[in-house]
C-alpha positions in Angstrom: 44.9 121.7 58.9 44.0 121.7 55.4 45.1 118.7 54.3 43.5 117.0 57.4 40.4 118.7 56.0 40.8 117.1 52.6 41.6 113.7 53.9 38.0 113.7 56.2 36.2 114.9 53.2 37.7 112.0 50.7 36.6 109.5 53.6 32.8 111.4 53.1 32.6 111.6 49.8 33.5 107.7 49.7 31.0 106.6 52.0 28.2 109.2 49.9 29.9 107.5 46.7 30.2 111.1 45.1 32.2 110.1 41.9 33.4 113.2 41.3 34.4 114.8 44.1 35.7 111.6 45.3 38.3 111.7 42.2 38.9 115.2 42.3 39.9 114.7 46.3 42.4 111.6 45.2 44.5 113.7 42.9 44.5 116.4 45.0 45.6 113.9 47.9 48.2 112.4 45.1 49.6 115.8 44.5 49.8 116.3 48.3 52.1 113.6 48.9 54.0 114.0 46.3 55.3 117.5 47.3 55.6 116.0 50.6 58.3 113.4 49.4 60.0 115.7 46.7 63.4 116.2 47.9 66.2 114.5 50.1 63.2 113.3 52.8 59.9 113.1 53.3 58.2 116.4 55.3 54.8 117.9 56.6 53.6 120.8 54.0 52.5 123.1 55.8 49.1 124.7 55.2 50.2 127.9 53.1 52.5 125.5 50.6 48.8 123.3 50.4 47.0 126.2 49.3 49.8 127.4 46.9 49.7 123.8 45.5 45.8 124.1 45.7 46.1 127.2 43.9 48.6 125.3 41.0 46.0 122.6 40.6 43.1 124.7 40.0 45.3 127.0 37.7 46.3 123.2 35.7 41.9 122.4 35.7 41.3 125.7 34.4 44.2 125.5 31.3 42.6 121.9 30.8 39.0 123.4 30.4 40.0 125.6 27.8 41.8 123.2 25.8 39.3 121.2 25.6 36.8 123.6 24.6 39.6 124.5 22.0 39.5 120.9 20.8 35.9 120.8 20.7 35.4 118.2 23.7 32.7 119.8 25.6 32.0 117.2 28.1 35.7 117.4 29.1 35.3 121.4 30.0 32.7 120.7 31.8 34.5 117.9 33.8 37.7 119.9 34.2 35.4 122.8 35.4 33.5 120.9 37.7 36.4 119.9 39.3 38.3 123.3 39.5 35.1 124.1 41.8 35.7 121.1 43.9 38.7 122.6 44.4 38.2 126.2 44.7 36.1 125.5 47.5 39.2 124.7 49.6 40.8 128.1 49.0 40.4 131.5 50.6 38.0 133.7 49.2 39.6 135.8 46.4 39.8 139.7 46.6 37.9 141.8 44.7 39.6 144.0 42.1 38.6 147.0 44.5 40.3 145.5 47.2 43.2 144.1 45.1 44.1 147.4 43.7 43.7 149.0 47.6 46.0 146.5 49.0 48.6 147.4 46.2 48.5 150.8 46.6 48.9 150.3 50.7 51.8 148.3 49.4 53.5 150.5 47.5 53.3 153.7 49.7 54.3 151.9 52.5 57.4 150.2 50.7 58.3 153.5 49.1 58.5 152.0 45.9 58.9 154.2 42.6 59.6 153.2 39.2 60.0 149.8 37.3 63.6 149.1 39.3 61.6 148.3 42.7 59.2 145.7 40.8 60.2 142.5 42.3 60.1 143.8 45.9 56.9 145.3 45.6 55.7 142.0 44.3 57.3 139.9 46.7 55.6 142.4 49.5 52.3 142.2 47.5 52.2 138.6 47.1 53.2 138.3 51.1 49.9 140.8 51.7 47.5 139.2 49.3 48.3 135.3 50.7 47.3 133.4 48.2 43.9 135.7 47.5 45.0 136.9 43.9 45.9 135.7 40.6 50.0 136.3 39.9 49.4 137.9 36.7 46.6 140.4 37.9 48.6 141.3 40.6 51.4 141.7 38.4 49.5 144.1 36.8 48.4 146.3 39.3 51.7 146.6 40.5 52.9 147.9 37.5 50.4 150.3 36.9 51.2 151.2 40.6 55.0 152.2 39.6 54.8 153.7 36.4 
């Protein structure tokens, strides 16, 4: 499992005293547990709802990076970024465009999908396909170029 994964490399990154990654790992781990005891009891996230929350955390680094660089904190960027590679090494390699846009197009024509009206169950059916491989708003995108 993933976050066993996480957990074993925390425990490495302590022992090499990797600063960093051994921060980056903790608030990955923090975020982990608190999704896990969210709600009425406490429960196992499964791997797909750790990469999803993987996928929210690298998605919160990468808005950070840029607002730093907006507010003219360099050294900040460059420690948000560093850490939003930390992370991305965790997730599944993304798909290219070429393969984003092939995989929306196998969606569509096998959904039978025309016009703006099917939009949400195309993307539901695209999201399903791509698993966590894509940006949301690129796929959003392509699926709506893929309709009209």
């Amino acid at each position: 499992m993933l976050e066993h994964q996480l957990r074993d490399d925390l425990t490495a990154a302590m022992k090499a005293q990797d600063k960093l990654r051994m921060s980056t790992l903790r608030s990955l781990r923090a975020a982990i547990i608190n999704a896990q005891v969210a709600g009425a009891q406490k429960r196992t996230l499964t791997d797909e709802e750790v990469t999803a929350l993987l996928q929210s955390e690298l998605k919160k680094r990468a808005e950070a990076a840029e607002a730093f660089d907006l507010g003219q904190r360099p050294e900040r960027a460059a420690s948000e970024r560093a850490e939003a590679e930390i992370i991305s090494s965790y997730l599944p390699q993304a798909l290219s465009d070429d393969q984003l846009d092939a995989l929306v197009a196998r969606v569509v024509e096998a959904g039978g999908y025309h016009g703006k009206a099917d939009m949400g169950a195309a993307m539901r059916d695209a999201k399903a396909e791509a698993a966590g491989r894509a940006d949301g708003r690129k796929l959003a995108e392509l699926v709506q170029a893929h309709l009209a």
